[in-house]
Wavefront OBJ file of the C-alpha trace (Angstrom):
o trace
v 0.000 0.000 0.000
v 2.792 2.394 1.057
v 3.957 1.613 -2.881
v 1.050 2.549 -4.344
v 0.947 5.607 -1.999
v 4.265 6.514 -3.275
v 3.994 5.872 -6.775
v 0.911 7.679 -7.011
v 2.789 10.619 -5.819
v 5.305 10.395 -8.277
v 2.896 10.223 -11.463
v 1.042 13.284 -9.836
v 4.148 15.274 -10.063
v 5.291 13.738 -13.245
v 1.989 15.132 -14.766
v 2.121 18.702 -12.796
v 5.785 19.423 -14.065
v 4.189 18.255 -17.538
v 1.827 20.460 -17.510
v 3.629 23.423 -16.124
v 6.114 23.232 -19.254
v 3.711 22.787 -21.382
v 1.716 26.168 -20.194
v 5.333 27.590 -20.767
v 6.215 26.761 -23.837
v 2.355 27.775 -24.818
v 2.991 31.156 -23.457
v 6.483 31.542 -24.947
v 5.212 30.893 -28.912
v 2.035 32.908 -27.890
v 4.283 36.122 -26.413
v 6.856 35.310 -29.669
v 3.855 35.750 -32.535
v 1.684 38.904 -30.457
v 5.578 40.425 -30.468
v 5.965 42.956 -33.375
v 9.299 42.711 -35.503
v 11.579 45.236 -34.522
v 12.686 47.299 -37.223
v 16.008 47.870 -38.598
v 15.802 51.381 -40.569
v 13.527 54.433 -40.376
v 11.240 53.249 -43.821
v 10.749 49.497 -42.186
v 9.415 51.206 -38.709
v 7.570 53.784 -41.293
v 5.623 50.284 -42.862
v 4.936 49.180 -39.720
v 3.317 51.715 -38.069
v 1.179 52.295 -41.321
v 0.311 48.357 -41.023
v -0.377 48.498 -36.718
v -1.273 51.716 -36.319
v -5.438 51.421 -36.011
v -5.922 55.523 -35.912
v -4.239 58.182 -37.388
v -2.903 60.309 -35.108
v -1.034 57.246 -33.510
v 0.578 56.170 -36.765
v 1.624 59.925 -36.545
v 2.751 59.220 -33.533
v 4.677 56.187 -34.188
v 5.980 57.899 -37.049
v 7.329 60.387 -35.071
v 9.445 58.165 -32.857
v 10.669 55.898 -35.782
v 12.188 59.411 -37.061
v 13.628 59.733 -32.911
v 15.014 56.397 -33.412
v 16.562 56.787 -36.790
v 18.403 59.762 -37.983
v 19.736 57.712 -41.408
v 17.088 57.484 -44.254
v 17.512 54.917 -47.042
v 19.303 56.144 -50.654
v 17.909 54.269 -53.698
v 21.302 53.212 -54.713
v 21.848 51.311 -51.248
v 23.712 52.715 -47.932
v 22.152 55.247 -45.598
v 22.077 59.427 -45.868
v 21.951 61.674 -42.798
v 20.226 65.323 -42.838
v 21.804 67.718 -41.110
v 19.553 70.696 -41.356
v 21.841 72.916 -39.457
v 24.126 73.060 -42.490
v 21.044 72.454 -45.391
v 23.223 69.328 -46.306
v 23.339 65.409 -46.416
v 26.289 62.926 -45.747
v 26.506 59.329 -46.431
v 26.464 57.270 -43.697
v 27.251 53.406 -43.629
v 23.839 52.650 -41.175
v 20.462 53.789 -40.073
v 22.221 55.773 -37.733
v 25.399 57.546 -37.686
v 28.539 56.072 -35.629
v 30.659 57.999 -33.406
v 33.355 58.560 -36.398
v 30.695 59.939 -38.946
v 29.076 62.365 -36.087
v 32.431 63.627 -35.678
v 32.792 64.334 -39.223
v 29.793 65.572 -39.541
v 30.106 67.926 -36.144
v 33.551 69.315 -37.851
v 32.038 69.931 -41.085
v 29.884 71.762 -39.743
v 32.563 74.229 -37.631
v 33.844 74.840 -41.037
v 30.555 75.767 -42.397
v 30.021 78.452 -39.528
v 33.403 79.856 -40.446
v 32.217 80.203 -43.647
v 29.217 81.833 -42.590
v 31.112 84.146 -40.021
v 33.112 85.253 -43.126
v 30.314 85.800 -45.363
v 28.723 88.080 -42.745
v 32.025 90.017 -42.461
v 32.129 90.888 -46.024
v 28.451 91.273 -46.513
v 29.054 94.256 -43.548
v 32.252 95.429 -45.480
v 30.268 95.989 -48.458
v 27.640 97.442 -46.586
v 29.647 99.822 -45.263
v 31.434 100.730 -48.644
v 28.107 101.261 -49.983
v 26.750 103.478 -47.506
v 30.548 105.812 -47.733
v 30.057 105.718 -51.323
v 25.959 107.110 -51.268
v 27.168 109.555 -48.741
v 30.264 111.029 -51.135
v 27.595 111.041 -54.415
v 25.365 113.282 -52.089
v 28.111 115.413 -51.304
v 28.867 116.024 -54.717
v 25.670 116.800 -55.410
v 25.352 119.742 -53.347
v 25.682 123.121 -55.075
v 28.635 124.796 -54.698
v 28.447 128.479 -52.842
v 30.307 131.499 -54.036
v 33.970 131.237 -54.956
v 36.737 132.823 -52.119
v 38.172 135.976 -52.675
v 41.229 136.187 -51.769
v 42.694 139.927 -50.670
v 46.288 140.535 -50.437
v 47.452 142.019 -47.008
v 48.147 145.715 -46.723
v 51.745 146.212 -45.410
v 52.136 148.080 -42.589
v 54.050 151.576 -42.571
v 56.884 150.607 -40.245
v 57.773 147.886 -42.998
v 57.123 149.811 -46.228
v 59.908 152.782 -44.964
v 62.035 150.506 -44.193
v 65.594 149.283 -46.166
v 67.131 145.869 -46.045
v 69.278 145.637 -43.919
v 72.916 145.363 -44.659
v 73.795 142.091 -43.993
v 78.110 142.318 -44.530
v 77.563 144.045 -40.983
v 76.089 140.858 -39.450
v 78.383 138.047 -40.511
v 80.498 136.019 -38.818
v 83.830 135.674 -39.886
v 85.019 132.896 -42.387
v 81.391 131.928 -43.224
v 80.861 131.333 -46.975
v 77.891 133.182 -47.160
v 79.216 136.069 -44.940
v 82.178 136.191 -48.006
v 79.453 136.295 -50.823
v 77.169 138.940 -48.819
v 80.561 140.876 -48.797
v 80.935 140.845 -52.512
v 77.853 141.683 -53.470
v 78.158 144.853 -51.518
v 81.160 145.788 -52.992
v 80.128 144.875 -56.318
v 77.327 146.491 -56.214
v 79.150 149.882 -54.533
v 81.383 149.577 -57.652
v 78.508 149.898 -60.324
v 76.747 152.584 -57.936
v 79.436 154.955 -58.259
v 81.188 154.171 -62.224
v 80.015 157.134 -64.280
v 78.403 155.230 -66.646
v 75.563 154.342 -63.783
v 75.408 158.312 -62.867
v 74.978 159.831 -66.248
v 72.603 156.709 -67.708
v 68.876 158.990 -66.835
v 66.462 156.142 -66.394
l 1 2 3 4 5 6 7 8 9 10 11 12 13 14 15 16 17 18 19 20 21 22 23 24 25 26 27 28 29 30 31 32 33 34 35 36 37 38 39 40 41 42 43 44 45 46 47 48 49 50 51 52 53 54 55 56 57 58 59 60 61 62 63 64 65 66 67 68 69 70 71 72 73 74 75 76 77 78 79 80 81 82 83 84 85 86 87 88 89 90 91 92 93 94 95 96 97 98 99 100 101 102 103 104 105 106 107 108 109 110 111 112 113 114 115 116 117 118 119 120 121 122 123 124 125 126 127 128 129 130 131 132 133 134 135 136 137 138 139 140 141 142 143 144 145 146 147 148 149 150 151 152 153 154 155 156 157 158 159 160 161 162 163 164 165 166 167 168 169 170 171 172 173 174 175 176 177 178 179 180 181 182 183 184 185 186 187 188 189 190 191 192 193 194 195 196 197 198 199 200 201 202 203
């Protein structure tokens, strides 16, 4: 009797564990088929949320986060592209998404590009300005001109009208070259003051 006791026991348990995996293994292929296929680019996750989505504004939604999840887009000649729309440009990218080494590339590129633009607004001001001098000089010439200056010549003054040169042979220093010539211009000119010639020529 114990035996049977025992035995029955055992076949009890035999079928329970039986059971058990078989509810698992149910459950497993069940949770496997409800499961929806995880997509690998941005267009795959677009078809599927056209396919699951029941309403429209949460196939917009899942639209939405299949562009969050995947910044590459499919090019019809194979490989991936990335929009940057900082820059208003696209780069080729070897997945779905871009790896560390293309977002670097893409992140320097795009220093370069702000240069550019930093340099483009410099001369754009330069040319501004240029402009703006140039308008201002063509209004400036178009003024009218007032009347012309008259210039007046100074009176002298008395004290400097009476007055003679002075004598400058009395002012030189000795040994000074033009001391000499100051000297011989008096004297030459002492000579022709007081030839005959000069006296009797009436002028």
């Amino acid at each position: 009797m114990h035996d049977l006791l025992i035995g029955g026991v055992n076949k009890y348990l035999v079928t329970l564990v039986a059971v058990a995996l078989l509810a698992m293994v149910g459950l497993w292929l069940g949770s496997r088929e409800s499961t929806p296929h995880v997509a690998r680019d941005f267009e795959e996750c677009v078809e599927q949320a056209q396919a699951d989505a029941p309403s429209n504004d949460e196939r917009s939604s899942m639209m939405r986060a299949c562009g969050a999840q995947f910044a590459g887009r499919r090019k019809p000649g194979g490989g991936y592209a990335y929009y940057d729309f900082m820059q208003d440009r696209s780069f080729d990218i070897a997945g779905p998404n871009p790896t560390a080494d293309e977002r670097k590339r893409i992140d320097d590129e795009y220093m370069v590009f702000l240069d550019a633009q930093r340099r483009e607004a410099i001369s754009a001001d330069m040319a501004k300005r240029r402009n703006e001098q140039l308008q201002a000089d063509i209004e400036l010439a178009r003024q009218p001109v007032g009347p012309p200056t008259v210039l007046t010549p100074r009176i002298a003054s008395s004290s400097v009208v009476g007055k003679k040169p002075a004598d400058r042979s009395k002012h030189c220093e000795a040994g000074s070259l033009s001391c000499g010539w100051a000297k011989f211009s008096a004297v030459v000119k002492n000579a022709f003051a007081s030839s005959p010639k000069a006296k009797s020529d009436p002028k």
